[in-house]
Wavefront OBJ file of the C-alpha trace (Angstrom):
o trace
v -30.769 -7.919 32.801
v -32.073 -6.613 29.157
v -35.996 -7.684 29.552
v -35.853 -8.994 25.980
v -33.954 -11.570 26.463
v -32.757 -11.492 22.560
v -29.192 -12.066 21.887
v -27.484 -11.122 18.556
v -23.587 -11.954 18.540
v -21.463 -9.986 15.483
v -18.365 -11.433 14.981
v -15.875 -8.599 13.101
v -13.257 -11.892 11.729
v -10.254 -9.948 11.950
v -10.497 -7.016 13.805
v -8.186 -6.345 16.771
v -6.480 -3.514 18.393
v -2.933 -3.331 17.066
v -0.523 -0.923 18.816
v 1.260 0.686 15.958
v -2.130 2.778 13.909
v 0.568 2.929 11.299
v 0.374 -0.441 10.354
v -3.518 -1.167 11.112
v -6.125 -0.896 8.282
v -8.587 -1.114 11.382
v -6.907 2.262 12.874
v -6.355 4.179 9.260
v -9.846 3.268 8.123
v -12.956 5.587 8.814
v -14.934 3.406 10.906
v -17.511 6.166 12.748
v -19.898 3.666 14.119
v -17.398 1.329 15.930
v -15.189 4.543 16.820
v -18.768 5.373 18.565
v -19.671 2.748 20.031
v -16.140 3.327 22.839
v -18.060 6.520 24.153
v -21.597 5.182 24.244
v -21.343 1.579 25.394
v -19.793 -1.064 27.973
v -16.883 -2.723 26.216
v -13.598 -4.423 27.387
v -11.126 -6.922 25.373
v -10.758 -10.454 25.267
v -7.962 -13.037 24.370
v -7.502 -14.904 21.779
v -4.046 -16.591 21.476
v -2.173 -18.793 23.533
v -3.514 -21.121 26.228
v -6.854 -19.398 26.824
v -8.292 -20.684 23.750
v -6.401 -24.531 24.197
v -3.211 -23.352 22.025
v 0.093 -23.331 23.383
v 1.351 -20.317 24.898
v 2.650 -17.754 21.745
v 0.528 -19.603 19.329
v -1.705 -16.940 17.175
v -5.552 -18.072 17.149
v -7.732 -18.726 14.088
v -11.079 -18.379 12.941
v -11.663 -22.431 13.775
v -10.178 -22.270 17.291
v -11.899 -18.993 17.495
v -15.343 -20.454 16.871
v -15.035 -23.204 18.836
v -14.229 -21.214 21.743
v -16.971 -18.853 21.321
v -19.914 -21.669 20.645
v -18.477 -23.908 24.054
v -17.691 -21.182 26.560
v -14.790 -23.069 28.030
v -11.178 -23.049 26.998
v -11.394 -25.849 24.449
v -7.999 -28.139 24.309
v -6.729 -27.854 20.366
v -4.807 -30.974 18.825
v -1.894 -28.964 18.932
v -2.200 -28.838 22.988
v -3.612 -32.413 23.477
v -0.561 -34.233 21.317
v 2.169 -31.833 23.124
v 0.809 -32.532 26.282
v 0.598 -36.033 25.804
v 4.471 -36.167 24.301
v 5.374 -34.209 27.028
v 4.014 -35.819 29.808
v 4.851 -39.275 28.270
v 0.835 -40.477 27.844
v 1.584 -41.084 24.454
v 3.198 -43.915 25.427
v -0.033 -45.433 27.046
v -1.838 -44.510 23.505
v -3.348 -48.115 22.983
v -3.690 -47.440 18.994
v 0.571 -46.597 18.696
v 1.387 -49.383 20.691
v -0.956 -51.454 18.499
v 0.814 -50.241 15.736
v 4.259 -50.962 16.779
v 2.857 -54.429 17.901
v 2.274 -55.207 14.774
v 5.674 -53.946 12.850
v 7.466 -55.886 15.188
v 5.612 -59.079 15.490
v 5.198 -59.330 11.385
v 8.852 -57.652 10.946
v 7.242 -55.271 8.977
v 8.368 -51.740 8.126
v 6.992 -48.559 10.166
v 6.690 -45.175 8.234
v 5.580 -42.313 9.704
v 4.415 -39.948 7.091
v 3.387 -36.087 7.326
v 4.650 -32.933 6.950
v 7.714 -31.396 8.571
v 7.706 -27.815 10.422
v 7.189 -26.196 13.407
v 4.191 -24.280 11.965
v 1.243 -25.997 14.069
v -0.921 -25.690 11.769
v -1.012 -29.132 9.902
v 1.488 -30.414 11.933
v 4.833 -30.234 14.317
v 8.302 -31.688 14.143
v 8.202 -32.119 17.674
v 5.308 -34.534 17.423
v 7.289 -36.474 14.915
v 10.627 -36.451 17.258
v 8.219 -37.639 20.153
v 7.115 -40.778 18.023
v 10.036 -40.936 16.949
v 11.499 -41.541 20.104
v 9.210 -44.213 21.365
v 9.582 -46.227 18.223
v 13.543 -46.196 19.197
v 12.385 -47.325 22.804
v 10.147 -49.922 21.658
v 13.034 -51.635 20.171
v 11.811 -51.429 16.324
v 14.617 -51.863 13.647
v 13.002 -50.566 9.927
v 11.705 -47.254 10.907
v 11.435 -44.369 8.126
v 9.993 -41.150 8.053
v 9.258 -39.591 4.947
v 9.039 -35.727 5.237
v 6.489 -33.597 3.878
v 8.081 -29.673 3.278
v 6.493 -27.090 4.233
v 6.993 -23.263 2.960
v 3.362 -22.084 3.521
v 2.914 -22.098 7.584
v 6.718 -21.393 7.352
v 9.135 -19.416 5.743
v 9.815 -20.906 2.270
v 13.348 -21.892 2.295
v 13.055 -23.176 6.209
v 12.768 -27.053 5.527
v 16.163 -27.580 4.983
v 16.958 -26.038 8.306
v 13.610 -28.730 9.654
v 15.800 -31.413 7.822
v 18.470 -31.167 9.946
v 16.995 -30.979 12.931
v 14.888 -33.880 12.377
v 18.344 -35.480 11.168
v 20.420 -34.415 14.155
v 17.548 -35.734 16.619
v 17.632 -39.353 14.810
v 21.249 -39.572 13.996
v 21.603 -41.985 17.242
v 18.382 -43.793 16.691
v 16.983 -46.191 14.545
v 14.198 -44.122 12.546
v 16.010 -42.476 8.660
v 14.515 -40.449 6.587
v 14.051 -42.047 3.627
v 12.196 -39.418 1.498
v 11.091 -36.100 0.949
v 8.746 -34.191 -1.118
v 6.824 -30.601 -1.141
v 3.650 -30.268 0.436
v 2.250 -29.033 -2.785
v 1.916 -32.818 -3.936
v 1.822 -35.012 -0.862
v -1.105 -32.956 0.864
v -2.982 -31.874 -2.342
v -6.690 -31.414 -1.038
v -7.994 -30.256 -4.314
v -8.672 -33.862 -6.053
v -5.945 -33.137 -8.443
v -4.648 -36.362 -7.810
v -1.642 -36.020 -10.557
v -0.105 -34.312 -7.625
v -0.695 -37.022 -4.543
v 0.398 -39.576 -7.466
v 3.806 -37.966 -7.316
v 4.185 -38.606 -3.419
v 2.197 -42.187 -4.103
v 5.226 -42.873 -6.793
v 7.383 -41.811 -4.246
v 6.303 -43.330 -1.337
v 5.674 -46.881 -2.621
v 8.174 -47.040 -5.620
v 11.123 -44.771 -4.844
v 10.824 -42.128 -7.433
v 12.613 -39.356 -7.167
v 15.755 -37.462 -7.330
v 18.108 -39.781 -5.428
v 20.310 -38.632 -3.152
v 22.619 -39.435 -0.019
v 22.513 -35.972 1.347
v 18.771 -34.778 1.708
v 20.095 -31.083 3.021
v 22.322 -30.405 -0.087
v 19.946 -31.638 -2.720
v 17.245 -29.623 -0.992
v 19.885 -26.623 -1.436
v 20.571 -27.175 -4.842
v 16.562 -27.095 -5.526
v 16.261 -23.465 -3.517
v 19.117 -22.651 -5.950
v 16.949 -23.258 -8.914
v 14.125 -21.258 -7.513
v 11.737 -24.293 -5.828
v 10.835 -23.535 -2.826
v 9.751 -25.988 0.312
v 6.036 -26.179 -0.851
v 7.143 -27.555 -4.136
v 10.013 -29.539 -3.870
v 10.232 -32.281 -5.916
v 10.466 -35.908 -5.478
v 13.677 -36.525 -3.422
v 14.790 -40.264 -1.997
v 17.459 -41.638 -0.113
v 19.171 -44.659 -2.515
v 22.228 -46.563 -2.176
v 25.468 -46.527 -4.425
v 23.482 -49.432 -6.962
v 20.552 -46.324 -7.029
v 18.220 -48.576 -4.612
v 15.961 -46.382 -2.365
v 16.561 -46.802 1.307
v 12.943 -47.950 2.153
v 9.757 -47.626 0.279
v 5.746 -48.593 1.565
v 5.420 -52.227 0.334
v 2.214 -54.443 1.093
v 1.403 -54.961 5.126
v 3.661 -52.038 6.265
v 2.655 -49.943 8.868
v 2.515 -46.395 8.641
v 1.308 -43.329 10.567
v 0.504 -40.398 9.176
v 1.032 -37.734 11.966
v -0.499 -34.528 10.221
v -2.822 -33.450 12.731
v -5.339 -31.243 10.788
v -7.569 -33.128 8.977
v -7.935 -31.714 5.467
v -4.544 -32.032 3.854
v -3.374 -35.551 4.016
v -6.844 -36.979 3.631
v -6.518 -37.940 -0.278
v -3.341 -39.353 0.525
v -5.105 -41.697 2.765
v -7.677 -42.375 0.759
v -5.629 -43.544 -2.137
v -4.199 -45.798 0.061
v -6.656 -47.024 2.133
v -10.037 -46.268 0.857
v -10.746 -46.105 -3.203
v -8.821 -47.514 -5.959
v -7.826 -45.388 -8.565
v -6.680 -47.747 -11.631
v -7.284 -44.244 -14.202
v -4.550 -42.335 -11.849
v -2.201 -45.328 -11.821
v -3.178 -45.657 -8.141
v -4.514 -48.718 -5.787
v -5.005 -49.607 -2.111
v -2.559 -51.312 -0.093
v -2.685 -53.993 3.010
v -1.760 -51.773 5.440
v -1.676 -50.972 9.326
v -2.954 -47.416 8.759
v -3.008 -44.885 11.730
v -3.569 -41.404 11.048
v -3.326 -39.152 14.250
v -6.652 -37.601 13.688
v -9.954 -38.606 12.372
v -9.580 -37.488 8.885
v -12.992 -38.499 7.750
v -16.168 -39.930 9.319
v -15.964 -42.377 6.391
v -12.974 -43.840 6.280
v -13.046 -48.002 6.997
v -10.185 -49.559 8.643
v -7.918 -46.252 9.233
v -6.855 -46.665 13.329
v -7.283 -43.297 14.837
v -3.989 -41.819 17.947
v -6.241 -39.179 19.040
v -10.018 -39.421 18.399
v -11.967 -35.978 18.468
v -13.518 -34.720 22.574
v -16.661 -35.076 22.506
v -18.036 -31.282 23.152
v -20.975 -31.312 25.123
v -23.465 -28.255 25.987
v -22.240 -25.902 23.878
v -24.285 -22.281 23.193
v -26.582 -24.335 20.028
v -27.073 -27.059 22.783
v -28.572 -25.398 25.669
v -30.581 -22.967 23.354
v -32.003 -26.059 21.985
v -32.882 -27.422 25.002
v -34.393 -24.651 26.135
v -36.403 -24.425 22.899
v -34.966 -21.471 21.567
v -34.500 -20.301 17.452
v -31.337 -19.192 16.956
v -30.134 -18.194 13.139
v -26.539 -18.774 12.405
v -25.307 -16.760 9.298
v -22.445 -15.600 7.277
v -20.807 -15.921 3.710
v -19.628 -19.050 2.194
v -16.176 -18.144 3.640
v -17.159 -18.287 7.230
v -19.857 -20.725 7.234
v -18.317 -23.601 8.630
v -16.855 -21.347 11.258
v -20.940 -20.378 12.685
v -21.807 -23.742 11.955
v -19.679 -26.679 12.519
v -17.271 -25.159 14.371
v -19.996 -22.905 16.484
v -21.339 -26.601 17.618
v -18.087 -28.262 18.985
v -17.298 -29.703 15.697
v -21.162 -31.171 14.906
v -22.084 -31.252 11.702
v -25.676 -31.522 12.373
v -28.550 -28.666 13.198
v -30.273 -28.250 16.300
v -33.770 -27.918 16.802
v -34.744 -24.608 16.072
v -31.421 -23.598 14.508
v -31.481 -22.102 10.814
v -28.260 -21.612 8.920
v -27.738 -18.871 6.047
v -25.015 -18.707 3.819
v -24.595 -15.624 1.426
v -22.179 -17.066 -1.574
v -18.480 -15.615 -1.672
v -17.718 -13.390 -4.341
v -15.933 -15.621 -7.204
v -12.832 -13.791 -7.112
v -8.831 -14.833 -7.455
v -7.925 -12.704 -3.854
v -10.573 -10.880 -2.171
v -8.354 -7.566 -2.269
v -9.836 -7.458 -5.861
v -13.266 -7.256 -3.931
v -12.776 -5.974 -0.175
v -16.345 -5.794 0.169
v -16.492 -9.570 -0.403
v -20.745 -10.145 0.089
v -20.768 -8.039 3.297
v -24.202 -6.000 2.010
v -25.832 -9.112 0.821
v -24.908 -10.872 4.519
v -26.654 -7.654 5.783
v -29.323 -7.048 3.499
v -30.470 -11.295 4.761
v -29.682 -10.820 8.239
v -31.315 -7.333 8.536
v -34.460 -9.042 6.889
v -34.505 -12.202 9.053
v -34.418 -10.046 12.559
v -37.461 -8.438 10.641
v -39.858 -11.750 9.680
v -38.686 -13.938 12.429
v -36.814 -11.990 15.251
v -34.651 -15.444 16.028
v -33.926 -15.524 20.122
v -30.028 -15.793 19.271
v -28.336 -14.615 16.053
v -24.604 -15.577 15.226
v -23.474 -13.547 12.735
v -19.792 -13.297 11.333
v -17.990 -10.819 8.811
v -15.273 -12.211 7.299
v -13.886 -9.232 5.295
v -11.109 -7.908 7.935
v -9.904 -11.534 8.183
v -10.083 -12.518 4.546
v -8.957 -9.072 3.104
v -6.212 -9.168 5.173
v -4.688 -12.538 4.370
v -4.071 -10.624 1.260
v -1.889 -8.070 2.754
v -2.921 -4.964 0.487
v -3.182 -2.628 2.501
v -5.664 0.161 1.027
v -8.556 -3.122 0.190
v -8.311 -4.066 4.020
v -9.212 -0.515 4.935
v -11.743 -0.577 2.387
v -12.756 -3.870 3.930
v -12.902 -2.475 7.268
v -14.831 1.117 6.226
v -17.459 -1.698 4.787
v -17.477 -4.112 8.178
v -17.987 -0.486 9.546
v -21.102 -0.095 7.833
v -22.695 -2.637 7.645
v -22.389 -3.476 11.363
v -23.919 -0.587 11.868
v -26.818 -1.316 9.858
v -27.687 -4.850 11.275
v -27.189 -2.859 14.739
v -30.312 0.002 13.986
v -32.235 -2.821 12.929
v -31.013 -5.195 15.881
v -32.143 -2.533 18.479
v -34.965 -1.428 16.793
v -36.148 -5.384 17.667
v -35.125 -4.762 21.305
v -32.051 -7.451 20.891
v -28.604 -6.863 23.242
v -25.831 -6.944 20.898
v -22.378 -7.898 21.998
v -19.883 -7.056 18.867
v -16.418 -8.899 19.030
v -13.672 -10.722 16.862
v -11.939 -13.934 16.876
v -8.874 -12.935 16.407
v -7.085 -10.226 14.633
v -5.274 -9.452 10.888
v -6.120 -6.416 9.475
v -4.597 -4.773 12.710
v -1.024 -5.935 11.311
v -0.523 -5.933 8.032
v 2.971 -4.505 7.575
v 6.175 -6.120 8.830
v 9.076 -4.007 10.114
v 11.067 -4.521 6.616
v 8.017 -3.290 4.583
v 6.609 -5.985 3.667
v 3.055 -7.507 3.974
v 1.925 -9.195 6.911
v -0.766 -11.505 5.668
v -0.903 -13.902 9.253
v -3.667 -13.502 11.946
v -2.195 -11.451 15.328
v -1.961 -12.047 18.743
v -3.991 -8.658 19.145
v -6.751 -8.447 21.761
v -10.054 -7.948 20.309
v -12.725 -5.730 21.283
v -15.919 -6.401 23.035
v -19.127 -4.556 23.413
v -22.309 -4.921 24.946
v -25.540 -2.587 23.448
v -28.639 -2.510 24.659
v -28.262 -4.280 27.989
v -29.516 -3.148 31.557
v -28.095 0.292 32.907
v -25.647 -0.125 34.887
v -24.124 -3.136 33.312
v -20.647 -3.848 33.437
v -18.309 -6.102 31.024
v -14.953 -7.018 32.009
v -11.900 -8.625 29.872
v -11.715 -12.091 29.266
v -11.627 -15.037 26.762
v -13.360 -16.042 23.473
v -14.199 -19.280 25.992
v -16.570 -16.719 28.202
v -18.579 -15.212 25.242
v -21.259 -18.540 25.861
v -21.642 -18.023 29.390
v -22.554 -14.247 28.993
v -25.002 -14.704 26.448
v -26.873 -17.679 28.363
v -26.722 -15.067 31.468
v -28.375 -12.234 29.019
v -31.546 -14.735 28.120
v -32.025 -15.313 31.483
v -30.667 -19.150 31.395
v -28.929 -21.441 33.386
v -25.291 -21.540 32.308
v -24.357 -25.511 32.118
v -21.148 -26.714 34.348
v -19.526 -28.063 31.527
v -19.023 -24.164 30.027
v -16.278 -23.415 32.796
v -15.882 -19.707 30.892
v -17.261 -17.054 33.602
v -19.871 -13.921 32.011
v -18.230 -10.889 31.227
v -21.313 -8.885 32.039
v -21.697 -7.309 36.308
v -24.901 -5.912 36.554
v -24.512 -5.030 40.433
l 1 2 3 4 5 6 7 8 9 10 11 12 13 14 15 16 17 18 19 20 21 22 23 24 25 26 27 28 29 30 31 32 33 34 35 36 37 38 39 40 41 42 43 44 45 46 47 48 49 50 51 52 53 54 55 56 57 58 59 60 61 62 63 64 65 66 67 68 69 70 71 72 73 74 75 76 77 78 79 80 81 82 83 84 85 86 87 88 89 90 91 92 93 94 95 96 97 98 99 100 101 102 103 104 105 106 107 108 109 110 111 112 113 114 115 116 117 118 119 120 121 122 123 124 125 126 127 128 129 130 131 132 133 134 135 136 137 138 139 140 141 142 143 144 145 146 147 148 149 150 151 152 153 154 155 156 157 158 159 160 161 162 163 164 165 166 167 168 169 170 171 172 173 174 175 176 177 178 179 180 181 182 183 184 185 186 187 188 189 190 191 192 193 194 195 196 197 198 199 200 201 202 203 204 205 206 207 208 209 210 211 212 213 214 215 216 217 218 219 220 221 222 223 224 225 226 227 228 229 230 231 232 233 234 235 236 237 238 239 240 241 242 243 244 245 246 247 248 249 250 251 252 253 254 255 256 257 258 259 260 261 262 263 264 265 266 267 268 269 270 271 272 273 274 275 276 277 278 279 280 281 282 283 284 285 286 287 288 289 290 291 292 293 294 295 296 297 298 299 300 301 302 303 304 305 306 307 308 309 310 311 312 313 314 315 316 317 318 319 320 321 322 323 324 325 326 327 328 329 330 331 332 333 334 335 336 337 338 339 340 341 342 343 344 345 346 347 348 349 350 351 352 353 354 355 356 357 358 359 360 361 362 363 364 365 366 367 368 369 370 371 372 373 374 375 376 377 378 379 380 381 382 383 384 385 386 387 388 389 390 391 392 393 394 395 396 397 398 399 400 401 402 403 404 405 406 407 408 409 410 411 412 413 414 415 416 417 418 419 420 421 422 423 424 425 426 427 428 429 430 431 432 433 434 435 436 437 438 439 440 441 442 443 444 445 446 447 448 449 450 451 452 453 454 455 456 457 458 459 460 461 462 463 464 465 466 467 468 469 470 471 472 473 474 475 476 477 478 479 480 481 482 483 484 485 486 487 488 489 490 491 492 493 494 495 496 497 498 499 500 501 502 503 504 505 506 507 508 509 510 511
C-alpha cells in the first residue's frame, strides 16, 4: 500500500452517472479533470440507494444517510428500515414505551392521538407506520383513538393527500381509530420558530379550529380547487351536526407523534411539552407524550418508541484511537453532513479532529450562485494540506447536490464545470503532499434533472456514483461496492486495523 499512509476523501454531493447525457448537467458540463481521471486511475462505482445504505429497497439516498454510511463502513439501519421492520415483523408490539402508552389511555380512559404527517414520502414520515399503530391500538382494545393528519405536498406530489386520506380512511373504516383533523404541513411542522404557524395546528389540535367538515376528502378537494395545495392546507376538523369537533387534545391525553425525522415536529412538541409560550397564546399540557424519535437531547418527560443505535467505531473513532489528525471540512451547507453525521450521529469532536466550515453564499436558490463557496472551500483546504498535512481529510462539495435541487439546468452545469475545478486543484496540491485520494459522491442529482414531460427534476437519483483511487500502490485494484465500504478502505490505506463492528469490505486489491 501507498507508503504515506495519508488519506484525503472528496466527496462530489451530487454527482452520479445518469444514463441519458441528455438530461445530466454532470455529462453536458466540461469537466476535463474528472473526464481524466477514467484513463489514468483505478475507479469503479458504488451504491447508494436501497438496502445497502439501511433504506428500503427503491428508496433514493441522501446526503445524511450518505454520510453516515461513509463515516461507519457498515450498512447503517435508517429509521425508515428499523420502524418497517419492526411493523412488519410485529416487534412493535413488544415496544415497552407503546404499550406504556396504551396502558395508560386505557387505565385513565383517556384519549390516544397519534399525530404526524401523512404520506408515503419517507422522509419525515410513512402512512404505513401510522396504519401499523394504528392497528395495534385496535388490538389492544382502546375505544377514543384519533389521528390527526399532517399533509404533505413537499416529499409528495402536491395534490396527493387527498388520495393519503382515503387510504388512511379505508384502512380504519372497520376499526376504532378516526381522523379527527387535518392540517398542511406548512403549519403543524414549522421548524423555523415562526410559531404563528404551529399556533394554527396548536388551535387546532387542542380547541377544534378549523373548517368543519364531515367529509375530510371533499373539503380537501374544494381547497385544491381554490389553489391550496397539501403543504398549506388549512385548518380542517371533523364536527358533529351541533358544529362540535369529533375529538380534540384535552389535559392527560396521550398522544404520539409518529414523524420519524427529527427536525419538523420538534416545536410542536415543545409547545406542548417543554416551554410555555403565554405571548403566542400557547402553554404546556399534562400529557403522556411519545414521539417516535428522539427529537431533542433536551427534551424532559417526552417517552421515546425508537431511541437512536448507538454507532460505535466509526472512521473519526478508530483514527482517534490510533492518534491520528484528521480535518473535516466543507461549506455551511454540508457541515453537519462531515461532522455529525460523519461520526454516527455524535455531536462531539474527537481528539485530533478539526472541523472547517466555509459560510454559504446568502442567496434565495443557489442557481443564482452555482459556484456556491466552492473556491473559498478550496482556497482553506488547499492551505490546511499545506501548514498541517492532517493524516485524513474529509472534504465535501455540495454544489452538484445543492444546485441541482434547483433544477436549472445551465447553473448545475456551471456548478459541476466549478466542482470540476476545484477538485482538481485540492488534488495537485493533495499529491504534491504524497496523500491517496479516493474521489466519490453520496448520491446523485445533477445526473437527472429533467423529467420525461420536460420538466425539472429537482430529487436526488438512484444513480451509481463514481469512485477513484489516486496515488495508491501500482497495481492496485478497486472494485464496486457501497458507501458502507468507503471506511474500511481508507483504514486499509493507513495501514490500520479495520474494527469488526465496520462489516463494509475495502474496495482496494493490491495482489
Amino acid at each position: 500500500m501507498n507508503k504515506s499512509q495519508r488519506v484525503l476523501l472528496m466527496i462530489l454531493d451530487g454527482w452520479a452517472h445518469g444514463p441519458d447525457p441528455n438530461v445530466s448537467a454532470i455529462a453536458q458540463a466540461k469537466t476535463l479533470f474528472v473526464d481524466g481521471l477514467y484513463d489514468k486511475y483505478p475507479n469503479s462505482e458504488l451504491k447508494t440507494d436501497g438496502e445497502v445504505v439501511g433504506l428500503p429497497e427503491g428508496q433514493m439516498g441522501n446526503s445524511e444517510v450518505g454520510h453516515m454510511n461513509i463515516g461507519a463502513g457498515r450498512i447503517v439501519d435508517q429509521d425508515l428500515q428499523r420502524i418497517n421492520k419492526a411493523i412488519s415483523n410485529g416487534d412493535i408490539k413488544q415496544n415497552e414505551v407503546l404499550n406504556q402508552a396504551l396502558a395508560y389511555a386505557r387505565e385513565n380512559n383517556k384519549k390516544l392521538h397519534f399525530i404526524g404527517l401523512v404520506s408515503d414520502g419517507g422522509i419525515h414520515s410513512h402512512i404505513d407506520h401510522l396504519k401499523g399503530l394504528c392497528d395495534y391500538a385496535d388490538e389492544y382494545g382502546l375505544q377514543n383513538v384519533y389521528v390527526h393528519a399532517f399533509t404533505d405536498g413537499r416529499d409528495t406530489d402536491p395534490k396527493s393527500g387527498k388520495g393519503f386520506i382515503k387510504e388512511l380512511e379505508q384502512h380504519i373504516a372497520d376499526k376504532t381509530p378516526q381522523l379527527a383533523s387535518v392540517i398542511g404541513r406548512y403549519y403543524a411542522m414549522d421548524r423555523d420558530k415562526r410559531w404563528e404557524r404551529i399556533k394554527q395546528a396548536y388551535d387546532l389540535l387542542t380547541e377544534g379550529k378549523g373548517s368543519k367538515t364531515t367529509d375530510f376528502r371533499q373539503t380537501i378537494q374544494q381547497s385544491y380547487e381554490e389553489d391550496v395545495t397539501d403543504e398549506f392546507l388549512n385548518p380542517i376538523v371533523k364536527a358533529d351536526e351541533h358544529g362540535n369537533p369529533l375529538a380534540t387534545i384535552d389535559e392527560g391525553d396521550a398522544v404520539i407523534c409518529f414523524n420519524f425525522r427529527t427536525d419538523r415536529c420538534r416545536q410542536i412538541t415543545q409547545v406542548f411539552t417543554q416551554d410555555d409560550m403565554p405571548e403566542e397564546g400557547m402553554h404546556t399540557m399534562s400529557l403522556h407524550y411519545v414521539t417516535m424519535t428522539n427529537y431533542d437531547d433536551t427534551f424532559k418527560g417526552v417517552h421515546i418508541l425508537f431511541d437512536k443505535p448507538n454507532l460505535d467505531m466509526t472512521l473519526g473513532e478508530v483514527l482517534e484511537k490510533q492518534n491520528k489528525t484528521q480535518l473535516r471540512i466543507a461549506e455551511t451547507e454540508k457541515y453537519p453532513h462531515v461532522t455529525y453525521f460523519f461520526n454516527g450521529g455524535r455531536e462531539l469532536q474527537f481528539e485530533g479532529e478539526q472541523r472547517k466550515v466555509v459560510p454559504s453564499p446568502k442567496v434565495a436558490t443557489y442557481d443564482l450562485r452555482p459556484e456556491m463557496s466552492a473556491y473559498e472551500v478550496r482556497d482553506e483546504v488547499n492551505r490546511l494540506i499545506k501548514e498541517q498535512t492532517p493524516d485524513f481529510i474529509c472534504l465535501n462539495f455540495a454544489n452538484p447536490d445543492m444546485v441541482g435541487h434547483t433544477g436549472v439546468f445551465n447553473a448545475a452545469v456551471k456548478a459541476v464545470e466549478t466542482i470540476d475545478n476545484c477538485a482538481n486543484s485540492v488534488t495537485q496540491t493533495a499529491l504534491a503532499h504524497d496523500y491517496t485520494i479516493m474521489i466519490t459522491a453520496d448520491h446523485g442529482n445533477s445526473d437527472y434533472l429533467i423529467n420525461d414531460d420536460g420538466s425539472p427534476n429537482t430529487a436526488h437519483t438512484k444513480n451509481p456514483v463514481p469512485f477513484f483511487l489516486l496515488n495508491a500502490a501500482d497495481g492496485t485494484r478497486v472494485s464496486d461496492g457501497k458507501l458502507g465500504d468507503i471506511a474500511p478502505t481508507v483504514l486499509k490505506l493507513m495501514g490500520l486495523d479495520v474494527p469488526g463492528e465496520m462489516t463494509g469490505k475495502a474496495l482496494v486489491d493490491d495482489k
